[in-house]
N, C-alpha and C positions, 0 to 999 in steps of 0.2 A: 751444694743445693742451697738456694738462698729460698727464705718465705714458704718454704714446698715447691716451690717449682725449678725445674733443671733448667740452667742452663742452653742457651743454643750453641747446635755443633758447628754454626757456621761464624767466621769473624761478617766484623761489622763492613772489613772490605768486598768480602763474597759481597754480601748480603748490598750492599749498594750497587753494584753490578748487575746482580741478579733483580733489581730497580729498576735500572736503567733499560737494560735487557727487555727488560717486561714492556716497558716505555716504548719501547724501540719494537718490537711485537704487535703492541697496540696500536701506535699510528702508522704503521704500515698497510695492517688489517683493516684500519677508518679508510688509509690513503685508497687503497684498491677497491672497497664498497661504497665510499661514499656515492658514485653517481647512483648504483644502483639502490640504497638508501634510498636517496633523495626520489628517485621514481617510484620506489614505494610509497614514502612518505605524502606524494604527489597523488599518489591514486589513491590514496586512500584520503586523503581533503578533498578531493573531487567527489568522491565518491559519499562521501558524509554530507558535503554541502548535495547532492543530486538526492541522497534521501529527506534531509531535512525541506530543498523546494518540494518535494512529490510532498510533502506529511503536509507542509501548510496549505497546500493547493487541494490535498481530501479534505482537511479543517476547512478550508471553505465551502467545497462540493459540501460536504455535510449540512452545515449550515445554511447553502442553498436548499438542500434538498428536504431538511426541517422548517424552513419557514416556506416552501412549494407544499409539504404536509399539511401544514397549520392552513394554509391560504384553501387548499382544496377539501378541509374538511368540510368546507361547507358547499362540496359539490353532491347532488343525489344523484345515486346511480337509478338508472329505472329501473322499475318494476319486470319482471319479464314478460308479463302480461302487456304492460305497455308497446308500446313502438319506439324504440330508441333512438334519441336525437343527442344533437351534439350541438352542445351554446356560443360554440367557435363558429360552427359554419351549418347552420341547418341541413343536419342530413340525416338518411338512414342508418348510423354508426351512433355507439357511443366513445363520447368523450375521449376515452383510451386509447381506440381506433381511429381519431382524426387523425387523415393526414397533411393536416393543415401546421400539427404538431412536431417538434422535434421526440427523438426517442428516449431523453430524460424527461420530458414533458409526462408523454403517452404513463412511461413507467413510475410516474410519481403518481397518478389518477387511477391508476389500477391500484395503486400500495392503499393509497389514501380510501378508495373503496372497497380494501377488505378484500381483496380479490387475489385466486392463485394468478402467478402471471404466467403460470404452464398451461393452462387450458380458461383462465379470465374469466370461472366461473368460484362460488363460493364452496367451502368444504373445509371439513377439518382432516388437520394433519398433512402429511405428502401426498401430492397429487401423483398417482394411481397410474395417469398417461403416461404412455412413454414420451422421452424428451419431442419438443414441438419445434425447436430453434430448424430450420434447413441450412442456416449459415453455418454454425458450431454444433450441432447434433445434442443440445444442452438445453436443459427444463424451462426454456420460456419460452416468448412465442417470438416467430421473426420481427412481428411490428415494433421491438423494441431495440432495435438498432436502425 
């Protein structure tokens, strides 16, 4: 026993063998997965670049949809006493309700007037209705798709 520690039971010729061996194990193992490797390795860059496009395209959607906020705060919703018109195309509808509008449009003028967009009236907390969507069966109102 040399230093405290024993000894190996194997000579240095095993032991280069069982190197080689190993060697010889391992690119075998690379040789037979590599394609399949590589089609991993493939789906999954595809698949990182297809989330990083989607993330920069909401980063923008966002930012559309905060400076559509800022631009429509200075829209009034009417009064409900009033008769409601719309500054797009003079009619009996508000604003939200144009369908002169796309349905990010509509649903940016609803957010921007405080309004639930399940039933386009004011109130605190969850809106009460049941879902209003007829397309998706889901808490807003069709006008916004």
């Amino acid at each position: 026993m040399e230093n405290g520690h024993q000894s190996s039971p194997i000579t240095i010729d095993d032991a280069i063998a069982m190197e080689r061996n190993l060697e010889a194990i391992l690119l075998e193992f690379l040789g037979k997965n590599t394609p399949e490797i590589k089609k991993t390795v493939d789906a999954l860059t595809k698949g990182i670049d297809k989330i990083l496009k989607n993330q920069e395209i909401l980063q923008r959607n966002i930012a559309l949809l905060n400076q559509q906020k800022r631009d429509d705060a200075k829209v009034e919703v009417p009064v409900k006493k009033r008769k409601p018109t719309c500054d797009e195309r003079a009619g009996p509808h508000r604003i939200f309700e144009c369908p002169c509008l796309i349905p990010g449009e509509k649903f940016s003028h609803a957010i921007a007037a405080d309004l639930c967009i399940n039933c386009n009236n004011r109130h605190n907390g969850d809106c009460r209705r049941k879902a209003a969507c007829t397309k998706w069966e889901k808490k807003h109102l069709t006008i916004y798709h």
